[in-house]
N, C-alpha and C positions, 0 to 999 in steps of 0.2 A: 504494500500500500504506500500512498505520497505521505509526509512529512506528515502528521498530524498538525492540527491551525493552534495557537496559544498553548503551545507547552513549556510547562517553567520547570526547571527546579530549585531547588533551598534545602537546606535542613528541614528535617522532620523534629514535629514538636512529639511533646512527651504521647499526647493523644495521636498523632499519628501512628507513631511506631505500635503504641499499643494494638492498636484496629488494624495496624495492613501488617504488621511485621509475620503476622504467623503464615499468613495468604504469601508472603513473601517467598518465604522459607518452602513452603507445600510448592510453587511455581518452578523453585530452584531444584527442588527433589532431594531439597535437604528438613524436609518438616519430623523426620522423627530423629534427627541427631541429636548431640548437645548444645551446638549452635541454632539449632532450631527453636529451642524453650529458652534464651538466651535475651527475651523482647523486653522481659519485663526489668530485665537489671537495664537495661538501654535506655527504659524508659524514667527509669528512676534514676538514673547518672543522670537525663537530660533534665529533669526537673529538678536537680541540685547546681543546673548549669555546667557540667563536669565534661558532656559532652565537648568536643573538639574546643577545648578551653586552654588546649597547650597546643594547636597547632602552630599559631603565629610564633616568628621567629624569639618573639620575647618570653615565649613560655618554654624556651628550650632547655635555660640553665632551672626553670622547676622539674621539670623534668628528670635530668641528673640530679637535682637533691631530693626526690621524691624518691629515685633508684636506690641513691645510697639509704634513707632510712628505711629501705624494705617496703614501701607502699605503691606493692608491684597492679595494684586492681586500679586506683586511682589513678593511676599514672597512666597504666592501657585504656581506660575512659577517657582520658583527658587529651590521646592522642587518635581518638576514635570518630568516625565519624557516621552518620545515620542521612542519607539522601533521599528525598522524594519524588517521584516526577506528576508531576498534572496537567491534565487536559481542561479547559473550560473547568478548574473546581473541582475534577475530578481524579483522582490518585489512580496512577495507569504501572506504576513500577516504583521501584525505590534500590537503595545499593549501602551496605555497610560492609564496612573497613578500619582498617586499625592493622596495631599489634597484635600479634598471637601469643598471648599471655605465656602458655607452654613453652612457647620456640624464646623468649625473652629468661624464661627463670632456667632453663638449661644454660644459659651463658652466664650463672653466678658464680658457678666457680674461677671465671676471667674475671672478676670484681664488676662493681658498680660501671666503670667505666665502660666496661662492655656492653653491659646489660642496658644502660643508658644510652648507646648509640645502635643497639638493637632498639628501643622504644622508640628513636625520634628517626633513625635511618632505614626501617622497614614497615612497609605497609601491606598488609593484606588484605583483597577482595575476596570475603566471608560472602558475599551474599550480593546478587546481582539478578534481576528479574523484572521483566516486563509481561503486561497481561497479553494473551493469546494475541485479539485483537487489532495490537499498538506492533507489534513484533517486527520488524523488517522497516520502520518509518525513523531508524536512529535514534529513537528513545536509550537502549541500551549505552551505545557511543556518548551520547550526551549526557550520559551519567557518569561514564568512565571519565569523560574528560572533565567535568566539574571534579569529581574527584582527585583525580590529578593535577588539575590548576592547585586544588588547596593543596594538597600534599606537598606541590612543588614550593607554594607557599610557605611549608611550615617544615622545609630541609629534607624533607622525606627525600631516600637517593633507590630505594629501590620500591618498587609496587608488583606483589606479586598475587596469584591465586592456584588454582587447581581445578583441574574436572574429569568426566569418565570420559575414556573412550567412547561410548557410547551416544555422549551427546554433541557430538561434531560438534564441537566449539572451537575446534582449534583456526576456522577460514575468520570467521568474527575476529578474533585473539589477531590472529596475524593483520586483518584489515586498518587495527587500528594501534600498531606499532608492537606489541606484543611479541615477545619471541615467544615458541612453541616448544620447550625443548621432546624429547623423544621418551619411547617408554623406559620410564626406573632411568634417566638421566635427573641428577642434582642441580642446586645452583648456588656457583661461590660465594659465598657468604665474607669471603675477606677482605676482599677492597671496601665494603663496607663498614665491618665491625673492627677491622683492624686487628681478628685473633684468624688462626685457621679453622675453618669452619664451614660446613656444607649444608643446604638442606632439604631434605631429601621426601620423594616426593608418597603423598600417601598410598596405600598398599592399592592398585588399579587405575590410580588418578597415575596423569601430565603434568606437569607444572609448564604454567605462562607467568613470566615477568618483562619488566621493562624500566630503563634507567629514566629515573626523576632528576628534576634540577638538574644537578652537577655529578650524577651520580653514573656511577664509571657502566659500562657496555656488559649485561650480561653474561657470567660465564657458564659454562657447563661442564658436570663430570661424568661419568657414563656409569657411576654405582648408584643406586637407590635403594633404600629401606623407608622408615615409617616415621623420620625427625629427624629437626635439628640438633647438627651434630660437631660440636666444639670437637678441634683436635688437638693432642698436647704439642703446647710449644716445645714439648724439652725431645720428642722421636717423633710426632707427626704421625704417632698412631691413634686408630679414630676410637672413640669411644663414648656411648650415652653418657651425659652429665647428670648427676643424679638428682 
């Protein structure tokens, strides 16, 4: 179908996420995971203002002092974002993003420094969905790239996500800069975080990323398993952080 006429997006309020976020989730085909029941802490960051409250480049040194005192939830809130799209008033898709709390608290044993440039140097697209109808008119695109305007805004250097095989996302992914990489291929995590570090993609999913702002050229490694995976500085053998 053509363009859809008056389509905006913004941030979603507390009430929005509440209402579409679950329809979000079920569109993506991800409604019975743990990211799926995931709507109502979203919604209650955004109604304590938590939400994307450290994107801007001024929230970055909170950020690292949030990492250091261990207020790893806060911190993934504050670097999180919740997007909506509408048609005439109407909510047609939406897209959240952030940190992945998980892939963030494996890099504690690199210290805070790491962990804090995992929070503000990685972004994840958790969830990304538009309804039947709207599909094919750039609604998706135009959420990826509002999303990444901010990101680019708030230093973010890498945006990544995942999906099945199964549901050809990969021509989308590649249409709007995304690399593709291959099946159980990794993505270097070091010119980012500054430690050796991989991460690896979930058990049946691809991973797609793409460099933000200033952020260096995707690489790839040809191992895969199921996490991020810090490796030691001192033999560069790999190993889950606990």
């Amino acid at each position: 179908m053509g363009s859809p006429a008056r389509v905006t997006i913004s941030y979603a309020s507390a009430a929005e996420i509440e209402a579409n976020y679950p329809r979000w989730c079920a569109l993506a085909g991800i409604g019975d995971t743990p990211l799926g029941g995931y709507g109502r802490e979203l919604a209650q960051a955004q109604r304590r203002g938590l939400l994307a409250s450290a994107m801007a480049p001024s929230g970055v040194r909170a950020i690292s002092a949030a990492a250091g005192k261990g207020e790893l939830a806060g911190a993934v809130a504050a670097r999180s974002l919740v997007l909506v799209a509408q048609c005439d008033r109407v909510v047609i898709g939406g897209l959240f993003a952030g940190p992945d709390a998980l892939v963030v608290h494996r890099f504690q044993p690199w210290g805070t420094a790491a962990q804090a440039r995992a929070l503000v140097g990685l972004m994840k697209v958790g969830v990304l969905a538009v309804e039947p109808e709207f599909r094919g008119a750039g609604v998706g695109a135009s959420l990826l790239r509002y999303a990444a305007d901010r990101a680019a805004a708030g230093r973010v250097r890498l945006m990544y996500g995942s999906f099945t095989a199964a549901t050809d996302f990969d021509r989308f992914c590649t249409d709007r800069g995304f690399r593709v990489l291959g099946p159980g291929q990794s993505i270097d995590l070091s010119p980012v975080l500054g430690v050796p570090a991989e991460l690896d993609p979930p058990n049946g999913e691809r991973l797609v990323a793409t460099a933000i702002g200033d952020g260096p050229p995707v690489g790839a490694s040809p191992n895969g398993g199921d996490s991020a995976r810090p490796h030691s500085p001192a033999d560069g053998a790999r190993h889950p952080a606990s």
